[in-house]
C-alpha positions in Angstrom: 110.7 125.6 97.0 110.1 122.8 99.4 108.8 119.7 97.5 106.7 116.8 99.7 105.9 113.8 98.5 102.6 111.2 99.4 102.9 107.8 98.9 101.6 107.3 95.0 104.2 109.8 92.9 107.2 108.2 94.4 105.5 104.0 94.2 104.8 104.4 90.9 107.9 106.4 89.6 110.0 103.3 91.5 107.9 100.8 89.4 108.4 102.3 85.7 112.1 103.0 87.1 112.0 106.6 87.2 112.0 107.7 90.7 115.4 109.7 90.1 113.4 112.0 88.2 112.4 113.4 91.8 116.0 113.7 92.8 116.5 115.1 89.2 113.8 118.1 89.2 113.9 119.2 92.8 116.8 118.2 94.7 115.4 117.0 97.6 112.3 115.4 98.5 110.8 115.5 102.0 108.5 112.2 102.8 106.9 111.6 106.0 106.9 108.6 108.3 103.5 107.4 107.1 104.4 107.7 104.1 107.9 105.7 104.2 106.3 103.2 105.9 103.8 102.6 103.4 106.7 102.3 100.9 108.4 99.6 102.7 105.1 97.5 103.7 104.9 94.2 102.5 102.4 94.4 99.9 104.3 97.1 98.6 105.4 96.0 95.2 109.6 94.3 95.7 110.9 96.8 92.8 109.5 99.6 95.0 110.7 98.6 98.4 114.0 97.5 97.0 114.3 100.9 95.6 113.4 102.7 99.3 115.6 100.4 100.7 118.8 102.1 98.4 118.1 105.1 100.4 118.1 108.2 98.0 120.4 110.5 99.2 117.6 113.0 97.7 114.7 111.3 99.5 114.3 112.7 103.3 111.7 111.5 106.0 110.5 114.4 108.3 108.0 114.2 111.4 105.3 117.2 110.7 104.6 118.6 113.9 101.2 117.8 113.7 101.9 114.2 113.7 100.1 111.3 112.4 97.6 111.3 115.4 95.9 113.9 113.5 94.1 112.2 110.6 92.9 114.3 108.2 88.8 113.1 107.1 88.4 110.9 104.4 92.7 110.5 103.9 95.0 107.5 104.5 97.7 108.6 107.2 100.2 108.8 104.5 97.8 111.6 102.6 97.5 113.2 106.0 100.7 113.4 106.6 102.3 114.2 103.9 99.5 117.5 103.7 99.9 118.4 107.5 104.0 118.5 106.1 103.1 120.5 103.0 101.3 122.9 105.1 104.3 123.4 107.4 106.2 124.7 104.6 103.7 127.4 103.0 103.7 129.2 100.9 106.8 127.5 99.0 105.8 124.4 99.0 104.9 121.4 96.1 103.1 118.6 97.3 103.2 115.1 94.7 100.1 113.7 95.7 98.1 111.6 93.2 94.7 110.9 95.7 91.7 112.9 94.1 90.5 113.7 98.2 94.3 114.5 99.2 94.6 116.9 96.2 91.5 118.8 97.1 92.3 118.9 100.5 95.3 120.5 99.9 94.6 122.7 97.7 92.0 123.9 99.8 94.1 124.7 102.7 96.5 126.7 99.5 98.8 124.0 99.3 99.8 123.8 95.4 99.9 120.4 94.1 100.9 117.9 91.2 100.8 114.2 90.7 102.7 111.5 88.8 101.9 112.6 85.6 102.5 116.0 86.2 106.4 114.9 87.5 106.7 113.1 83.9 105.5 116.1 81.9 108.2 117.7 84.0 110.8 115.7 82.8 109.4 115.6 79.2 109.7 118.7 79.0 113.5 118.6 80.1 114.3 116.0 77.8 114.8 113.1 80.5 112.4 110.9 79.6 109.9 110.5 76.7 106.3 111.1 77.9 104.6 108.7 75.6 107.0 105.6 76.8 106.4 106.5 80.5 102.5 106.7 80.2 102.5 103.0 78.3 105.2 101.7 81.3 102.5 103.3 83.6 99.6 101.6 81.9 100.8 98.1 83.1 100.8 99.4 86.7 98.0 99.1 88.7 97.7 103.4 88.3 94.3 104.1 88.1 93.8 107.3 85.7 91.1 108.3 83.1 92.5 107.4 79.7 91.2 110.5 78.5 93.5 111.8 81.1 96.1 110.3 79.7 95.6 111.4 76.4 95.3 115.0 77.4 98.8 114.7 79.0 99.9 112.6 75.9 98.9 116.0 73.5 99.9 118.3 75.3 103.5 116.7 75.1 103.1 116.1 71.2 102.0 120.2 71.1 104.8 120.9 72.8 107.3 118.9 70.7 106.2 120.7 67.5 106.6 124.3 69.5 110.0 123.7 70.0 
């Protein structure tokens, strides 16, 4: 499985220190330009760009062949991107996209999809981090998410805990 990432998963998984979980759960991770560019810009947050700026072995930037001329309606050109990539890699493909419009967009074109707190359940679920920690970490980020979100992600984790 091919794994793309937009902009949002991998900022705020850098700012609660957890952006290895990416490395961790699938190896590699393919950004595109737009997207690395909008981790390094300077109203990025320092922790994130510092981060970028380490260089994950895991982390790869790759040019879709559509290009970033392309814009996708109603999408930054890191959410454009980083679909137009996700789509070159059907059907295998897992796109971390947090962006309400992005996700719908790709799932629409058949592009499966997950977001921040889907990558943390992931790793809950391994063991490598705890769930509930993560979400409060995430809660003094600027992450904008339902709280009733939150709590269904936070349940689910305490449901699976007493199944195991």
């Amino acid at each position: 499985m091919i794994v793309v990432a937009d902009t949002g998963p991998v900022n705020y998984l850098a700012l609660i220190g957890e952006a290895e979980l990416l490395g961790q759960l699938y190896g590699r991770v393919l950004i595109p330009p737009a997207v690395f560019a909008e981790l390094q810009h300077r109203r990025t947050p320092l922790a994130v760009r510092e981060w970028v700026g380490r260089n994950p072995t895991w982390l790869e930037v790759r040019t879709p062949a559509r290009g970033s001329q392309e814009r996708i309606e109603k999408l930054d050109f890191g959410e454009s991107e980083a679909v137009a990539l996700a789509e070159e890699h059907l059907p295998d493909v897992l796109l971390l996209i947090d962006d309400e419009a992005g996700r719908m967009s790709a799932t629409r074109g058949g592009i499966r999809t997950t977001g921040t707190l889907g990558v943390l359940e992931d790793a809950a679920a391994r063991g490598w981090v705890d769930l509930s920690v993560a979400i409060e970490r995430m809660r003094s980020t600027n992450f904008r998410a339902d709280n009733s979100l939150l709590e269904w992600f936070l349940a689910r984790d305490r449901r699976r805990k007493k199944g195991e």
